[in-house]
N, C-alpha and C positions, 0 to 999 in steps of 0.2 A: 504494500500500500504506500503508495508515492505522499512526501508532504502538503500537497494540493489535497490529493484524494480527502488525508484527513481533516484538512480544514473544509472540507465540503460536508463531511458526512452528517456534523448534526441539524446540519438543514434539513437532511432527509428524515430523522425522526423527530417522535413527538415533542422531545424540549433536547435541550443540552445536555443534559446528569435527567437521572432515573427520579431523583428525591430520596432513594430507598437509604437504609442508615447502617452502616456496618456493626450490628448491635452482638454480633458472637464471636467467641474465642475458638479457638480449636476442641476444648472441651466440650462448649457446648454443641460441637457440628459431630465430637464423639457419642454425646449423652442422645443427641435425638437419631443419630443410626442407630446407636445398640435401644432405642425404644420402639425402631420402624420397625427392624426385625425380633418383634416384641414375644418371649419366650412364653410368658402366661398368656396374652390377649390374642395372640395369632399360633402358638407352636402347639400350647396344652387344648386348643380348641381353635383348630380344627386337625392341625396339622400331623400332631401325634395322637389324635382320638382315631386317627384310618388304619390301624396295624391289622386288623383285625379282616380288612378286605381284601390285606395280601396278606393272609399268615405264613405262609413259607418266603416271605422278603424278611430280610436284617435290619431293624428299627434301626441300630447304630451306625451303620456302615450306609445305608441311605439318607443320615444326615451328612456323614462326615465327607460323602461323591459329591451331595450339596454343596456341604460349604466348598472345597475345592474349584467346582463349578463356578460358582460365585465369586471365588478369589479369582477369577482372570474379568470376572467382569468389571470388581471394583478395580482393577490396577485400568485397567480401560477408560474407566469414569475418570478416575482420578487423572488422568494423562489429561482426558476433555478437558477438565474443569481448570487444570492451570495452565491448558491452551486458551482457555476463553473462561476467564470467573467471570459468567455474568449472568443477573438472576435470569431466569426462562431456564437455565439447562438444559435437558434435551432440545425443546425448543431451537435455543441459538445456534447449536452444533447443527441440526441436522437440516436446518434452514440456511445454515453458511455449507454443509461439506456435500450435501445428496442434491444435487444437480446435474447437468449437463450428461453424458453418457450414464455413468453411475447412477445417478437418481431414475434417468430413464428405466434402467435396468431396472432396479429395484420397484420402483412404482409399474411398472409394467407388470411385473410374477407376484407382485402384489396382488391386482387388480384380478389379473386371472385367475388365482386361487380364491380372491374374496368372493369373486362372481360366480364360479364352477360350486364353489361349495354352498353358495344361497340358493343357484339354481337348481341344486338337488335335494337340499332342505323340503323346500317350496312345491318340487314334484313336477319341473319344467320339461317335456319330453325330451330324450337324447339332443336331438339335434339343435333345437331352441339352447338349452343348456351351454350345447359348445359356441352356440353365436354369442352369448353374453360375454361368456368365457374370454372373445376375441374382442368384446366392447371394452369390457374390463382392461384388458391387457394396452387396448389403444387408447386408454382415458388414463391409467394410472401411468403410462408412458409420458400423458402432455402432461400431468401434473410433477414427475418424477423430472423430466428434462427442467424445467420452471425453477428457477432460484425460489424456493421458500414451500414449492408446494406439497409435497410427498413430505416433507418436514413438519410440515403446519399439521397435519394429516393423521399424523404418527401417533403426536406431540397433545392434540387437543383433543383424539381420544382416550390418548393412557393417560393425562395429568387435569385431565376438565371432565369428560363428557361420563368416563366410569367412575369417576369420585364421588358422583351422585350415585353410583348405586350403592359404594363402600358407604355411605352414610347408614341405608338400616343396619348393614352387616356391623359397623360399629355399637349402633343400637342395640341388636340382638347379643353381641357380646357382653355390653353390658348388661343385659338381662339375666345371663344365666352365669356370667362370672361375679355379679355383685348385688343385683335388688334381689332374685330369685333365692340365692344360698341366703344372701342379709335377714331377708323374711321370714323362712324354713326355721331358723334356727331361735328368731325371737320368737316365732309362734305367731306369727302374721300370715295364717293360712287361707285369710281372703286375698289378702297381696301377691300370695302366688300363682296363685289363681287365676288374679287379674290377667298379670306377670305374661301367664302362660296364654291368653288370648289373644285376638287378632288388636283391640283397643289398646289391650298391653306394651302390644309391639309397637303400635303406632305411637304410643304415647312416648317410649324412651329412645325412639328414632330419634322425634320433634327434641326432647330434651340434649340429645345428644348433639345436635346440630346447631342448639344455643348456646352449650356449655363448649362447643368449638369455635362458636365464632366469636365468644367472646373471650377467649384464651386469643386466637390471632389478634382482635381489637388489642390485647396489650402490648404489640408490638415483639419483636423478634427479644428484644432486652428482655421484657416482661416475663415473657412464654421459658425463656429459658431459667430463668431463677424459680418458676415453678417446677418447670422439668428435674431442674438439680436433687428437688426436695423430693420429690416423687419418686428418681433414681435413688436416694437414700432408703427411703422408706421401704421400696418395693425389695431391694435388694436385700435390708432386714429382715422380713417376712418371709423372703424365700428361702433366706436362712433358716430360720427359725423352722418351716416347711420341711425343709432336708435335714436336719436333727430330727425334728419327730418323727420323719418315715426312717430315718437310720437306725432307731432308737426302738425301732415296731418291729414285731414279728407278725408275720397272715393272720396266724390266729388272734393276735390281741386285735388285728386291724377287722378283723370279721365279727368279731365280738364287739367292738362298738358300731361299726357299721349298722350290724343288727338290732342295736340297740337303739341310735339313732333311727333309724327307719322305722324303727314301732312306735318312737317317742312322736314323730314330725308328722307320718304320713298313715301312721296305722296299719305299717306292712311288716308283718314279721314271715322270718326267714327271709329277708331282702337278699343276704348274699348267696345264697344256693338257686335262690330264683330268679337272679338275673342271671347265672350263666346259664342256666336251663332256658331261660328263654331266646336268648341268644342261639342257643345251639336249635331250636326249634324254630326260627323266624323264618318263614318261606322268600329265601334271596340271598339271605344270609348264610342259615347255618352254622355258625361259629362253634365247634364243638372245641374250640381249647387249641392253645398251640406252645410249645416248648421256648422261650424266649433264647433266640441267639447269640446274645452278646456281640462277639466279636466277627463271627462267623459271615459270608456272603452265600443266602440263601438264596434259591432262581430267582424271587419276583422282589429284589431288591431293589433292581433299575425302576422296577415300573412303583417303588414308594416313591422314587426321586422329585416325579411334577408334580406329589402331594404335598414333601419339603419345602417345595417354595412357596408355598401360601405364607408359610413367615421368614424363610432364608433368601427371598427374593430381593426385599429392598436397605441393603446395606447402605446404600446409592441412594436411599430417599431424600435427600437434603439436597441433592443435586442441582435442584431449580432456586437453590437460596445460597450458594455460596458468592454471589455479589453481594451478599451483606453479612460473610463472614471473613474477620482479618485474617491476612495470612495466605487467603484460598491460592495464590500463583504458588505456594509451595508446594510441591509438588509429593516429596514425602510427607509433609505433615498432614494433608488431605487423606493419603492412603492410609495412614496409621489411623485414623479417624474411622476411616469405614473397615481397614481388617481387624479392627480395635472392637466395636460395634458387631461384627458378624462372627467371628472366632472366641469372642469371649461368651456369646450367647449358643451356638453349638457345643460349647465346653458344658454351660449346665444345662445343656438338653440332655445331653448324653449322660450326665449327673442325674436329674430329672429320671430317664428312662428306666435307667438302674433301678435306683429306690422304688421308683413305682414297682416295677416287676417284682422286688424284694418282698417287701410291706403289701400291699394292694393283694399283689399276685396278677401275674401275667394274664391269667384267662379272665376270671374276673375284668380287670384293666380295660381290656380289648370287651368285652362283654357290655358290660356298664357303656361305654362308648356305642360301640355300633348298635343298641338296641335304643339310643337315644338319638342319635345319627340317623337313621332310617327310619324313625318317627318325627324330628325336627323336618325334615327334607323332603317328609309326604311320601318316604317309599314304602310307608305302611302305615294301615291306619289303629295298630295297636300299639297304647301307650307304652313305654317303657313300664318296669316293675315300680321304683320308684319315680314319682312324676318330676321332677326336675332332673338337669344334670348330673353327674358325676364329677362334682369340679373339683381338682385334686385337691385346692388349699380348704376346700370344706372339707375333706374325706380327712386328709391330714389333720384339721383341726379338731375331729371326731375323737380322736385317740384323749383330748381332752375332757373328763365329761365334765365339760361346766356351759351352758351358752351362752354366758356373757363370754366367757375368753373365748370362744369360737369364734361368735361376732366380732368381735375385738379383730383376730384374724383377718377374716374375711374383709371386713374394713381398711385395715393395713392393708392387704392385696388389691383395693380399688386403687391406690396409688398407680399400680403398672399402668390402669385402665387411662385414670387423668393427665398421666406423665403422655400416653401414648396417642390419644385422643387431637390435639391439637393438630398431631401430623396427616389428619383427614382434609383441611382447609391450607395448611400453612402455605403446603410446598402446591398446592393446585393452584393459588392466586399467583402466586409467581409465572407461572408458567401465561396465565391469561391476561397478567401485565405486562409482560415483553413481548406476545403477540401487539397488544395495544401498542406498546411503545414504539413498536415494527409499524405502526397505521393496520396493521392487518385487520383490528378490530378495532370499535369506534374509539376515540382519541378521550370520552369519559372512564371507559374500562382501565385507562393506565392513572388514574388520578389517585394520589396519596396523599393523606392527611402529617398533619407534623409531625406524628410518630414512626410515619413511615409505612403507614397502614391502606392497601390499596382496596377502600371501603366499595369501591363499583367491583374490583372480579373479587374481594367476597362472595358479593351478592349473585353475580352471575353462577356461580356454584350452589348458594344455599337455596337458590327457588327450586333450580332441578333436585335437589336432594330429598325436597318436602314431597316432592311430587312422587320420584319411585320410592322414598317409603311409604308413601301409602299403599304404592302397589303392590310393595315388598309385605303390608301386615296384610292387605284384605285381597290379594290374586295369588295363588296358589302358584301361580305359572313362576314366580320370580325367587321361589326358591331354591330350586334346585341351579338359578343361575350363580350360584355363590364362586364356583372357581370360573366364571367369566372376570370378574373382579379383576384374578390375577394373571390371570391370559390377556388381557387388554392391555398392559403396564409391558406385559413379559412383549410382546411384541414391540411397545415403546424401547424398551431398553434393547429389543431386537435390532432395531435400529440404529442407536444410537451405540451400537457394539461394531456394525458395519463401518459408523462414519470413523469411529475410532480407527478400523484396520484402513483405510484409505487414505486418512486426513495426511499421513508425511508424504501420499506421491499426489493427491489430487487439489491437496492444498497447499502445496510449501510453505508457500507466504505466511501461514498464519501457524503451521507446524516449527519451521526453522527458528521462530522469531523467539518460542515459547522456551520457559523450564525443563520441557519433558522431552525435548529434543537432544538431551545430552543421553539420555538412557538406551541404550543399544545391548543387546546381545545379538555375539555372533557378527557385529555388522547391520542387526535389524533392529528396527524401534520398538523396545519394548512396547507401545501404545500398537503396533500393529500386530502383532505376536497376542499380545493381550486381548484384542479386541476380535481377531481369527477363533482363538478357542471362546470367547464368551460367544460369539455369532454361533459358533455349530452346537456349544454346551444351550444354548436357547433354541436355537432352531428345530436341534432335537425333543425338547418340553414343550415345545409349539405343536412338531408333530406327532407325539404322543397324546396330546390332550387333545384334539381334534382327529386323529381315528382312531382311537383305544373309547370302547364304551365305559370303559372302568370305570373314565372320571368326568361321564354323564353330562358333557357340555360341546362335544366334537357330533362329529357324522350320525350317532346314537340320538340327538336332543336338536330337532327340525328347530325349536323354537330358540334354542342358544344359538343356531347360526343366525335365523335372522334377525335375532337382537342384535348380534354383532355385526351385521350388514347394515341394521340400521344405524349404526355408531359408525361407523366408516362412511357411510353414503349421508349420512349426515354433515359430516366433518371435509368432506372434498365439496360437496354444494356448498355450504361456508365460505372455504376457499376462495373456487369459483367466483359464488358472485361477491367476495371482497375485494377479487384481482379486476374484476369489470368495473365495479365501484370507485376504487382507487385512478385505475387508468380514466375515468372518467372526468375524476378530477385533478386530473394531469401530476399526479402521484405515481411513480414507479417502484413496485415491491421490486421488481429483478436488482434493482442502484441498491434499494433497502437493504436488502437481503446477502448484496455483493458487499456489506460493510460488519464492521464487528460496533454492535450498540458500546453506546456513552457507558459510564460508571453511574 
């Protein structure tokens, strides 16, 4: 970029500087990874509640291919991020590096898989089917050659358009990790009740979406000094958690179980009746299974795209490190997110142990999947006991008292609050440097003193009200839980590509950077690294959309065309904001050809 070019460029966007306010440290870009990939709110529910549908896969050895996995993606990100610290993250990268042949390419085998796979959703005859196919392939083409388009695309599906649906999912987590056990145990047996209905759900959606966006209102400083406190807290708890399941034998852990259960819900023999009915669920079956430890069992691979519902977003802070010091370091970013994701695989696999220990293996798996295929509508008989099996209630069991039960489970809404924020934080980012870009109207990029971009809040929290409603009263929107994390995983698919390209198809902006000294062998680590995250995702891409197992690919007509409709929603967008713009003698391609202001 010539020094002409740069003195031209903030005429192309919205102001001069962003307004945004560099409000975090390194620790705090550490404390909200290691809460993205949040081990209680996303690992213990959902992610290790599924051992049970692959019993001959290796619970430990399918986190540990995860995290691996994931470590070529963060070294990936981390390259971006101190090529370009600028808030938008995916965003800016794949709006500066997916262009011209490349993005052709890529928006091209885009288009035609998005097309082939809706038009057989949908029931389109063969030959109808392949003509789409070719529409697709010739539309994700013009949008893929186009400075910003196949980026914009990626970018405002996986960080805007699915964050409205992660809102119930947030919601429903809180239901059964902290009002549901909270109630059960004070003996608030109308509350679970509630809890457990469709108004239930809809009510701690809405809460959840207030008690997010006014954690963002406090601004990035704000958010994190809460975070800090909630990283304390929760981290105590889970301590406290793994003493007591170390400290427990099956038997003493079945013997309060049982006891609990007659106290709360009026079921006795709870623990001999839930693995019975597990082993009797028409679908299931789970008649028990020998826990592996260490071992690599056959259907280990296929736990892996279960792992990333919480080993996915190491990388979640990605679209905010423009307002974290530091971010062109290029180690200190990395340590941030393999600091966040390795420390959290460390007590999963901690976690798994003791459960197996304490709990008991089949039980574990039992408890789980007969509340899983009740939650998810794939039966319509309740579980034995009607709430979850949330581990830090079962653990707190071993205590009989329900004030310090409570006590507990209170302490463990910490993970929930500390985790919570990152539903809004990192999505308005991303819909303000569109803004910023003119992509979108020029009030979406507008920030308060604090540095608070009050319009793409809002642009996320209307859609969020809307599918949680769908989420508590249409059946249809439950079983879309792991589109959630297919829609990001394709974002991050992406921006794993721009990674492996950016040293030959961007120099300019690769040579200039930090992460331009790192080579192995002669090669840029950022393209080494960005190579295995593309195929370690490409592969979870294509497992999840044709393996029935995980009930949102070729098996679930209606997950395809949700996700057609998120795609084909987000290139119309595009579309007519590039006719828009051009109309008023605004050019995205100039835009798009520059790296945004600070």
């Amino acid at each position: 970029m010539t020094t002409g070019e740069m003195a031209k460029a903030p005429a192309l966007f919205l102001r001069n500087a962003t307004g945004l306010v560099k409000g975090w440290s390194g620790f705090d870009a550490f404390a909200y990874s290691f809460m993205s990939v949040n081990l209680v709110c996303l690992g213990m529910f959902y992610s290790l509640a599924i051992f049970g549908y692959v019993p001959d896969g290796s619970a430990i050895m399918s986190i540990l291919v995860t995290g691996v996995g994931m470590t070529f993606m963060a070294i990936a990100y981390a390259g971006l991020i101190a090529a370009m610290p600028r808030a938008g993250g995916d965003y800016v990268w794949q709006t500066r590096v997916l262009d011209g042949i490349p993005g052709a390419v890529i928006g091209g085998a885009f288009g035609a898989v998005a097309l082939f796979l809706v038009g057989t959703a949908i029931g389109l005859d063969g030959t109808v089917t392949l003509v789409a196919t070719a529409l697709g392939t010739l539309l994700g083409a013009f949008l893929g050659i186009k400075r910003g388009g196949i980026g914009f695309v990626l970018a405002a599906t996986g960080w805007w358009f699915i964050l409205a649906l992660w809102a119930p999912i947030y919601g429903f987590i809180l239901k059964i990790e902290f009002v549901q056990p909270l109630a059960a145990v004070l003996g608030w047996q109308d509350g679970v009740t509630f809890f457990g209905s469709a108004d239930g759900t809809f009510a701690v959606s809405i809460a959840t979406i207030v008690i997010t966006s006014g954690l963002v209102a406090l601004g990035m400083a704000g958010y994190a000094r809460i975070q800090r406190w909630c990283l304390y807290i929760g981290l105590i708890a889970l301590a406290l958690m793994f003493v007591l399941l170390a400290l427990s034998s099956q038997d003493s852990f079945k013997a309060a179980f049982d006891r609990e259960s007659l106290a709360l819900f009026n079921v006795s023999g709870a623990y001999d009746a839930t693995i019975a009915q597990a082993a009797a669920e028409p679908g299931l079956e789970y008649a028990g299974s020998d826990f592996d430890g260490f071992g690599f069992g056959p259907g280990t691979l296929l736990l892996v795209p279960f792992m990333l519902f919480f080993l996915l977003y190491p990388n979640w802070g990605s679209t905010l490190y423009g307002e974290v010091r530091g971010a062109g370091d290029f180690r200190k970013v990395l340590n941030g997110m393999l600091g966040g994701l390795w420390v959290t695989v460390a007590l999963a696999i901690v976690f798994v142990f003791l459960a197996a220990k304490a709990f008991g293996w089949t039980f574990f798996n039992a408890s789980n999947e007969t509340y899983v295929n009740w939650a998810y509508l794939y039966t319509e008989t309740p579980p034995t006991v009607p709430i979850w099996g949330y581990p830090p209630m079962l653990a707190a069991y071993l205590i009989d008292s329900h004030i310090v039960q409570a006590i507990i489970i209170f302490a463990f809404g910490a993970w929930w609050l500390g985790w919570t924020g990152t539903l809004f934080l990192s999505s308005t980012r991303m819909i303000f440097a569109a803004a910023f870009d003119r992509v979108l109207p020029e009030w979406a990029g507008r920030v308060s003193d604090r540095g608070v971009p009050w319009a793409a809040l809002a642009l996320i929290m209307i859609p969020s009200v809307v599918l949680s409603w769908l989420y508590a009263y249409t059946a249809d929107f439950y079983p879309l839980t792991l589109d959630a994390t297919l829609v990001i995983a394709v974002t991050f698919f992406g921006s794993s590509i721009a990674a492996t390209i950016l040293p030959y198809w961007k120099p300019e902006i690769y040579n200039g950077s930090p992460v331009a000294r790192y080579k192995i062998g002669g090669l840029p680590v950022i393209s080494i690294a960005g190579a295995l995250s593309t195929l370690f995702l490409g592969w979870n891409l294509y497992m999840w959309l044709s393996n029935a197992l995980y009930g949102i690919g070729v098996g679930n007509a209606k997950s395809i065309i949700f996700l057609g409709a998120l795609y084909g929603g987000a290139a119309l967008l595009y579309i007519v904001a590039r006719l828009w713009r051009r109309a008023q003698g605004i050019d995205l391609d100039a835009i798009h050809a520059e790296i945004p202001a600070e």
